[in-house]
N, C-alpha and C positions, 0 to 999 in steps of 0.2 A: 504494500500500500504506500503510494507516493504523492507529492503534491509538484502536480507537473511544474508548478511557478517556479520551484525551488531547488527539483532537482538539479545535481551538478556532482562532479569530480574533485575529489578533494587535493590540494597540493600532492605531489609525488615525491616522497621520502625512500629514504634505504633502509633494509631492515633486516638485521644478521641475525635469522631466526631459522635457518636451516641449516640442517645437518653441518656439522663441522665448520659453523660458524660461517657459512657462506653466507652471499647479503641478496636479496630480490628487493625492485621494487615493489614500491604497495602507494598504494590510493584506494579514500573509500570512498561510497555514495554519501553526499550530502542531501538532504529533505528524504531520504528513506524512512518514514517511522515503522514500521511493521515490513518485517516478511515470516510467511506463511509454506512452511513443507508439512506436505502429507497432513493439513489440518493442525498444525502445530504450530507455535508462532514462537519464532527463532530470534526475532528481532521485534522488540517493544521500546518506544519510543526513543527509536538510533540506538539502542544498546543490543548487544548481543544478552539472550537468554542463558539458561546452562544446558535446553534442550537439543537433543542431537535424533530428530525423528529421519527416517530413510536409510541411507545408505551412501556408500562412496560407488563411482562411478569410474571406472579406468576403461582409457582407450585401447581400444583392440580386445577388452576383454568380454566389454558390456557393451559394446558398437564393433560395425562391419568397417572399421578405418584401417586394419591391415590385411593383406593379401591374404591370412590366414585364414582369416572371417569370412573373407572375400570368394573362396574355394566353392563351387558346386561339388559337393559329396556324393558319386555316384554310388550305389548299391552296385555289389559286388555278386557275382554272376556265377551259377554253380560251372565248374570247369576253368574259373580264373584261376591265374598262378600270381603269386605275390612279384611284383615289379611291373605285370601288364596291363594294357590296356587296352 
């Protein structure tokens, strides 16, 4: 839930908060008061909650974004030998 007048990006900082002290950028939404996962509300007025409703999402595992994903899996055929096609 946002207030379209206000939304915005907030300044871009560094932030040595991953593994081995490496650094990423980070910026956050500004006029974000609520967001809402799975009926849960994660963020209440610009604050994070301590709720963690759903799940993590990784590429290629939960999406067709690598070649692997990408494979038609054909059914295998009485009289196939393992290597053919």
């Amino acid at each position: 839930v946002f207030d379209p007048a206000t939304i915005a990006p907030s300044a871009v900082s560094l932030r040595r908060d991953l593994p081995g002290g490496s650094a990423r950028l980070f910026s956050s939404g500004l006029g974000i008061e609520s967001v809402l996962v799975a009926g849960e509300e994660i963020v209440r007025g610009g604050e994070h909650t301590d709720r963690r409703p759903g799940r993590v999402l990784r590429s290629g595992h939960d999406s067709a974004t690598t070649p692997r994903n990408r494979l038609v899996r054909r059914r295998r055929q009485p009289g196939d030998r393992m290597g053919s096609r």
